[in-house]
N, CA, C and O atoms as a GROMACS GRO file, in nm:
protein
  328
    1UNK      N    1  11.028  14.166   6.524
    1UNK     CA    2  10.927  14.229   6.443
    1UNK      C    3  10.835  14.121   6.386
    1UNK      O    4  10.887  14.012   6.360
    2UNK      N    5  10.685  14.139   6.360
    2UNK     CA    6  10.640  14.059   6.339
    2UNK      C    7  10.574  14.090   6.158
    2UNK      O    8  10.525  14.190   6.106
    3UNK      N    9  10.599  13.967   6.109
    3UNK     CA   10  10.545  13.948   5.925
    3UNK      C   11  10.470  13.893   5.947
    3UNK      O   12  10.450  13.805   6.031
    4UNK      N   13  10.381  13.968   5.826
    4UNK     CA   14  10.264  13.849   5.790
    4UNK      C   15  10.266  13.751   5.719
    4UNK      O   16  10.253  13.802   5.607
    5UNK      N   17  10.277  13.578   5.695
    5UNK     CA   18  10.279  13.498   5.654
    5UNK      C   19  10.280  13.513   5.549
    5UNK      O   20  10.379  13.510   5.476
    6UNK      N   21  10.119  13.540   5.506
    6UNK     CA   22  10.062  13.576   5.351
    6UNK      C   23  10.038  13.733   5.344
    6UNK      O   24   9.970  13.786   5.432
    7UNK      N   25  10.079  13.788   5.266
    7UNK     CA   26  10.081  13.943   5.217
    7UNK      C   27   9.968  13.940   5.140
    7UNK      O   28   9.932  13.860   5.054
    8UNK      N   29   9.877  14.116   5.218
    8UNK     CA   30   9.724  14.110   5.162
    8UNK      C   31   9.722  14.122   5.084
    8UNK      O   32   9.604  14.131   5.054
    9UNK      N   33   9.790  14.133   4.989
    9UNK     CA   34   9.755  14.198   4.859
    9UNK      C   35   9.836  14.061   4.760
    9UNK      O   36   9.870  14.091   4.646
   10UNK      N   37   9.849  13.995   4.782
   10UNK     CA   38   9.931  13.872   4.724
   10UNK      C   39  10.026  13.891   4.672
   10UNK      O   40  10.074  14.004   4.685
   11UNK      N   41  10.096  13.795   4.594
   11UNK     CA   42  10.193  13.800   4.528
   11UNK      C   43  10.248  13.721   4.395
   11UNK      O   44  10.256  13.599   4.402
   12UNK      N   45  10.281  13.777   4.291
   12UNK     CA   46  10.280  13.640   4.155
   12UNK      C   47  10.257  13.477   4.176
   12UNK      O   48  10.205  13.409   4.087
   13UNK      N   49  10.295  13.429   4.288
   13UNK     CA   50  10.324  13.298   4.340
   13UNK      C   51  10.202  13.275   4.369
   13UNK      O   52  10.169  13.173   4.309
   14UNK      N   53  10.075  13.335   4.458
   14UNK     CA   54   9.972  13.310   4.525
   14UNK      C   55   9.832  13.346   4.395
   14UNK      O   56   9.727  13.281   4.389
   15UNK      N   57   9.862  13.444   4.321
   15UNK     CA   58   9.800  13.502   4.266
   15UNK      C   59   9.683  13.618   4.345
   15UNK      O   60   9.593  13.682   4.291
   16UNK      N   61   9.702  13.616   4.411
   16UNK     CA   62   9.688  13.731   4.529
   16UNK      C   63   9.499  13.761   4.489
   16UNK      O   64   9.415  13.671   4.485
   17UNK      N   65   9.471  13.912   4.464
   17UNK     CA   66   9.384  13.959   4.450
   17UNK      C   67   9.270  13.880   4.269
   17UNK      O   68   9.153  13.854   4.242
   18UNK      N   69   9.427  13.875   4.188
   18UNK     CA   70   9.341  13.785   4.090
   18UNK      C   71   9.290  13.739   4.085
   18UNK      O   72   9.194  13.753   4.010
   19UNK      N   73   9.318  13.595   4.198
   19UNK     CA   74   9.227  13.475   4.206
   19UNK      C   75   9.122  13.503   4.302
   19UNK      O   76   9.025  13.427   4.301
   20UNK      N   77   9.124  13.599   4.384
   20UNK     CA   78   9.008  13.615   4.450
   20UNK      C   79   8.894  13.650   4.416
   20UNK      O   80   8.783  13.622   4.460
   21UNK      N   81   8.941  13.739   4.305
   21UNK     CA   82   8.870  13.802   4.191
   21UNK      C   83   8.790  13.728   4.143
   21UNK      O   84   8.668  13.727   4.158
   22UNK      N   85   8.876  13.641   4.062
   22UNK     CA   86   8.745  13.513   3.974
   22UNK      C   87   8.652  13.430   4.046
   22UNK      O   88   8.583  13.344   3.991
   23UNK      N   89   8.648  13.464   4.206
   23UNK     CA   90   8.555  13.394   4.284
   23UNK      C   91   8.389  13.464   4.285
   23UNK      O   92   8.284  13.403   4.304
   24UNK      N   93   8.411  13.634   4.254
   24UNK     CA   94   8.326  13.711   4.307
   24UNK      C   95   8.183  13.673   4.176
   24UNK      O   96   8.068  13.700   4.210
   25UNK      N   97   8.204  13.627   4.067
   25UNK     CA   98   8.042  13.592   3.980
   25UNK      C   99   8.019  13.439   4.033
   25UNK      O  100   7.901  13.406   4.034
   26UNK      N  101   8.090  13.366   4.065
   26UNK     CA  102   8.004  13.236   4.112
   26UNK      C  103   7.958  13.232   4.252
   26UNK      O  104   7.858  13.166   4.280
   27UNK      N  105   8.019  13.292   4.336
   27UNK     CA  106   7.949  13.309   4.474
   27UNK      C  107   7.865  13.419   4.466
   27UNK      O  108   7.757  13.396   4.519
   28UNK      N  109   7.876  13.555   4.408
   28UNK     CA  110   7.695  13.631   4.333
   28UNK      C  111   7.597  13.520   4.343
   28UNK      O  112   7.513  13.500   4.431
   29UNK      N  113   7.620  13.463   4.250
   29UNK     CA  114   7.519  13.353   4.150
   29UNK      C  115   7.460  13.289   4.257
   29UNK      O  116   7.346  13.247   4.236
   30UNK      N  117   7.507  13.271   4.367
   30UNK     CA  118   7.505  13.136   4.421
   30UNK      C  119   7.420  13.252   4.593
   30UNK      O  120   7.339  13.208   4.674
   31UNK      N  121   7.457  13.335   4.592
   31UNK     CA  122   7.427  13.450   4.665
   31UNK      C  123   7.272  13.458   4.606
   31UNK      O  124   7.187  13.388   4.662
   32UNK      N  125   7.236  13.537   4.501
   32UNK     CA  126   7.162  13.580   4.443
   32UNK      C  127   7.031  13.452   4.429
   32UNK      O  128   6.912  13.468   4.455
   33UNK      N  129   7.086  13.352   4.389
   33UNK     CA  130   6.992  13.247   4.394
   33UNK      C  131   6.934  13.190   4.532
   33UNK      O  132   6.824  13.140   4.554
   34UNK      N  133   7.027  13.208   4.606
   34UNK     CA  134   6.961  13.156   4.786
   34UNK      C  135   6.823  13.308   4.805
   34UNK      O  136   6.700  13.307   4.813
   35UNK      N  137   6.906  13.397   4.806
   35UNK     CA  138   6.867  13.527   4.809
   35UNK      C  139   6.662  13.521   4.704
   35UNK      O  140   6.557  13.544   4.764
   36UNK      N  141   6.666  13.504   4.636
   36UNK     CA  142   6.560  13.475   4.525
   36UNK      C  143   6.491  13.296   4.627
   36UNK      O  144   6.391  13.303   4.698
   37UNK      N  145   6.547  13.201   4.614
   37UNK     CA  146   6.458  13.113   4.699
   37UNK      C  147   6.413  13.162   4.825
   37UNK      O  148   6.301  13.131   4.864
   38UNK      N  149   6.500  13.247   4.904
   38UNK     CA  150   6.399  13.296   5.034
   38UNK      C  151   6.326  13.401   4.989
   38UNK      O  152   6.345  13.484   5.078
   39UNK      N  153   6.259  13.450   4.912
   39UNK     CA  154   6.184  13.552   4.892
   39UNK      C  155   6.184  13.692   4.937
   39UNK      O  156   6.097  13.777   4.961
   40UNK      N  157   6.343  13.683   4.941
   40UNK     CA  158   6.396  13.804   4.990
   40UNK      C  159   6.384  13.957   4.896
   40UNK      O  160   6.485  13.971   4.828
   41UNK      N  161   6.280  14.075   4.877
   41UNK     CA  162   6.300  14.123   4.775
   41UNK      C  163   6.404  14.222   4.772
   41UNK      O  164   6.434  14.288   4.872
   42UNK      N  165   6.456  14.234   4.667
   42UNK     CA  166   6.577  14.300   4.672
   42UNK      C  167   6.586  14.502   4.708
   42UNK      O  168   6.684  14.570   4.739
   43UNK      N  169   6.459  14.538   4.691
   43UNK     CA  170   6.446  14.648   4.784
   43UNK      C  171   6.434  14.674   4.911
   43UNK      O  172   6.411  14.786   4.956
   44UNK      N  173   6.452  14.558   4.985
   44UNK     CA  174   6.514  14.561   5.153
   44UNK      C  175   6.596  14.548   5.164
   44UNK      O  176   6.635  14.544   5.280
   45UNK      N  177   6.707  14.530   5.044
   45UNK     CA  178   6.848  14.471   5.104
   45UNK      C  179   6.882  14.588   5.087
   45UNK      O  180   6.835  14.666   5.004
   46UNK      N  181   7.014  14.619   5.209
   46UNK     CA  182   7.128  14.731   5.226
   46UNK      C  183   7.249  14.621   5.209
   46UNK      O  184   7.269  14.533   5.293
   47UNK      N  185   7.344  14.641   5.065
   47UNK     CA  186   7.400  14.556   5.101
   47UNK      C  187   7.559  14.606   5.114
   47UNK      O  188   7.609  14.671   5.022
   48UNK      N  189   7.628  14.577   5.221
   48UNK     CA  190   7.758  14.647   5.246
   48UNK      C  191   7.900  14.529   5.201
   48UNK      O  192   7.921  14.414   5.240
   49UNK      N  193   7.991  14.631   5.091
   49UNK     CA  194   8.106  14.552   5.104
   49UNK      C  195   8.246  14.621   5.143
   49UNK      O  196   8.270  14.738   5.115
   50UNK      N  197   8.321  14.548   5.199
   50UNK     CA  198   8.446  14.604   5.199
   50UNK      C  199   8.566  14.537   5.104
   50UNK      O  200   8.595  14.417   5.101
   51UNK      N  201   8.626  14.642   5.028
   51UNK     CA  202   8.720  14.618   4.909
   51UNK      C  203   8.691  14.512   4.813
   51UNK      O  204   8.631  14.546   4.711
   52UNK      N  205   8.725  14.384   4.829
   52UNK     CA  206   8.647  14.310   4.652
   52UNK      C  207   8.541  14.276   4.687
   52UNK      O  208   8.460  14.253   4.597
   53UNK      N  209   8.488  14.255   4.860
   53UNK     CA  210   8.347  14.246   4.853
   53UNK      C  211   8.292  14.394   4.815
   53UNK      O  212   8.251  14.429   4.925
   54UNK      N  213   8.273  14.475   4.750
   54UNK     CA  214   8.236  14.578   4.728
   54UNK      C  215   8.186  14.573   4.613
   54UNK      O  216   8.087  14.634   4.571
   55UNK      N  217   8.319  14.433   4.506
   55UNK     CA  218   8.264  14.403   4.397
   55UNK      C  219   8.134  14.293   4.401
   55UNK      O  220   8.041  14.256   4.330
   56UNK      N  221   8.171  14.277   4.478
   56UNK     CA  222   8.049  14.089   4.519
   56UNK      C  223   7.891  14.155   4.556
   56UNK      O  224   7.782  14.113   4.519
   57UNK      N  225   7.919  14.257   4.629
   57UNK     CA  226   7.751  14.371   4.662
   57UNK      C  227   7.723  14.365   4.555
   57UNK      O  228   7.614  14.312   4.532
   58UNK      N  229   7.822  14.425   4.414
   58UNK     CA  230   7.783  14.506   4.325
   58UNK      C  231   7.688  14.372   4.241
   58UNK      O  232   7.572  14.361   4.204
   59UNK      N  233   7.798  14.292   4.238
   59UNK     CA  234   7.792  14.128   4.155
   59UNK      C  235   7.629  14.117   4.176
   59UNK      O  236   7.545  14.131   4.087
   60UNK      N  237   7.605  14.091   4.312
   60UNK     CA  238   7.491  14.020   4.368
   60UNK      C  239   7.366  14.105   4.298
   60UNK      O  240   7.284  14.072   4.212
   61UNK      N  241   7.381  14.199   4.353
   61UNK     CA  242   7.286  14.333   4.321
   61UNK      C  243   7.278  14.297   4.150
   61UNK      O  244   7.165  14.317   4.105
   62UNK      N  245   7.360  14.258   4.069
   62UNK     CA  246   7.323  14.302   3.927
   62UNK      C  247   7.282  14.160   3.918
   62UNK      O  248   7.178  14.146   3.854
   63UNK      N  249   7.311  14.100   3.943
   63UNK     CA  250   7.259  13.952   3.945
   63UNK      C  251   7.119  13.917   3.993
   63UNK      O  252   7.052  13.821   3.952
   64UNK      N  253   7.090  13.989   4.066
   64UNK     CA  254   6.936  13.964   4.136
   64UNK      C  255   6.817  14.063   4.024
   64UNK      O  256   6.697  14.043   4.004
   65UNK      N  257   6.892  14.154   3.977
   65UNK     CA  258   6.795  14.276   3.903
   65UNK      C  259   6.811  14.210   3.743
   65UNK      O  260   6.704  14.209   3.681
   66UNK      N  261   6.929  14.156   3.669
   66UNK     CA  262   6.956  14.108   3.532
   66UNK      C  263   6.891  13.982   3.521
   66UNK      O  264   6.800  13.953   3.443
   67UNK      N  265   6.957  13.898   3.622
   67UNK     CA  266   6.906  13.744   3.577
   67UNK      C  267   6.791  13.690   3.610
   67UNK      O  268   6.720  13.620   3.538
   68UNK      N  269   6.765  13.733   3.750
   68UNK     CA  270   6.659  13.674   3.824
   68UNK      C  271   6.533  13.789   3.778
   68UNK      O  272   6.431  13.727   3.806
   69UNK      N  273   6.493  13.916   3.726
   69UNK     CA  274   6.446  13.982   3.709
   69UNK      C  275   6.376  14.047   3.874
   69UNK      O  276   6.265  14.099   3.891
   70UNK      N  277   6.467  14.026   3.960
   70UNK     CA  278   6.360  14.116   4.082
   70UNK      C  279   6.371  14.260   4.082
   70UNK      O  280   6.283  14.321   4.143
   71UNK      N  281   6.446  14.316   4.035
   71UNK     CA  282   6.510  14.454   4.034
   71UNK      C  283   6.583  14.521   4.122
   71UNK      O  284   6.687  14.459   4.145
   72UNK      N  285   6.577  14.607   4.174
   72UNK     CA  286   6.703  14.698   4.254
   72UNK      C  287   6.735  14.714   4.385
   72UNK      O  288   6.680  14.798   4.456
   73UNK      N  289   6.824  14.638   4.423
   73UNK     CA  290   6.860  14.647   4.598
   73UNK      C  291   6.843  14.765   4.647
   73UNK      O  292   6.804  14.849   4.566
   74UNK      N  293   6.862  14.802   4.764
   74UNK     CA  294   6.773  14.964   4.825
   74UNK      C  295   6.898  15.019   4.803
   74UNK      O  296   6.909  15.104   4.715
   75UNK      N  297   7.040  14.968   4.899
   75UNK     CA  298   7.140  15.056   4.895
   75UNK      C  299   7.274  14.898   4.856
   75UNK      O  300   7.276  14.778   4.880
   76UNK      N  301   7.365  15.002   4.786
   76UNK     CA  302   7.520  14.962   4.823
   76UNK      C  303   7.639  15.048   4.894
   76UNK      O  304   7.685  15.149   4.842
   77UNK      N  305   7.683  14.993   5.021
   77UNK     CA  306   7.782  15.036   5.058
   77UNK      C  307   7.906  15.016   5.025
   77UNK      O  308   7.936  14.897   5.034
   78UNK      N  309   7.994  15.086   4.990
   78UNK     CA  310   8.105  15.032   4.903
   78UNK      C  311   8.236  15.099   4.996
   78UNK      O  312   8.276  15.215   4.986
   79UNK      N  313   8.291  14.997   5.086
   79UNK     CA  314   8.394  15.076   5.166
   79UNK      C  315   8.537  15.023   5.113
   79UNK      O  316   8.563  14.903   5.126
   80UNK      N  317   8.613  15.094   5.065
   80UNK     CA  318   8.766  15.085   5.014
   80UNK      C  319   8.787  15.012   4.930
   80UNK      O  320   8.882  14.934   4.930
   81UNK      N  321   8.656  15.026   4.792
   81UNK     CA  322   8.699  14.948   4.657
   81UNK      C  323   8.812  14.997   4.619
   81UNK      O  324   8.874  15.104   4.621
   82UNK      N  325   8.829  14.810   4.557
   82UNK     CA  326   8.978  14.872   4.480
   82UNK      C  327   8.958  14.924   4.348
   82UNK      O  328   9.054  14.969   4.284
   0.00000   0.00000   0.00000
């Protein structure tokens, strides 16, 4: 039978989904700011995530409309937030 090494969903030891978690506002930031130097406006973007990227769409999207003042991405797809 075959295991998976690392279990998706982590585990106390790895810190699993937690630590992935605290990744999703500095890669926004860092998203949102490339995003803003290419003159990308944020009413063309469709932006799709699956599970904590779902939070990182959301991240980016509020990040581009709050900080940077461009305003509102067209769409978010949000497939199997947690």
């Amino acid at each position: 039978m075959v295991q998976s090494v690392v279990p998706s969903q982590g585990n106390v030891l790895n810190g699993g989904v937690f630590v992935a978690g605290s990744w999703i506002a500095p890669v926004a930031e860092v998203v949102a700011q490339q995003l803003k130097d290419w003159g990308i406006d944020p009413s063309s973007l469709n932006l799709v995530g699956h599970s904590l990227g779902t939070l990182l769409s959301s991240e980016i999207a509020w990040q581009l409309k709050n900080i940077h003042g461009l305003g509102d991405v067209g769409t978010i797809t949000a497939l199997d937030p947690p």
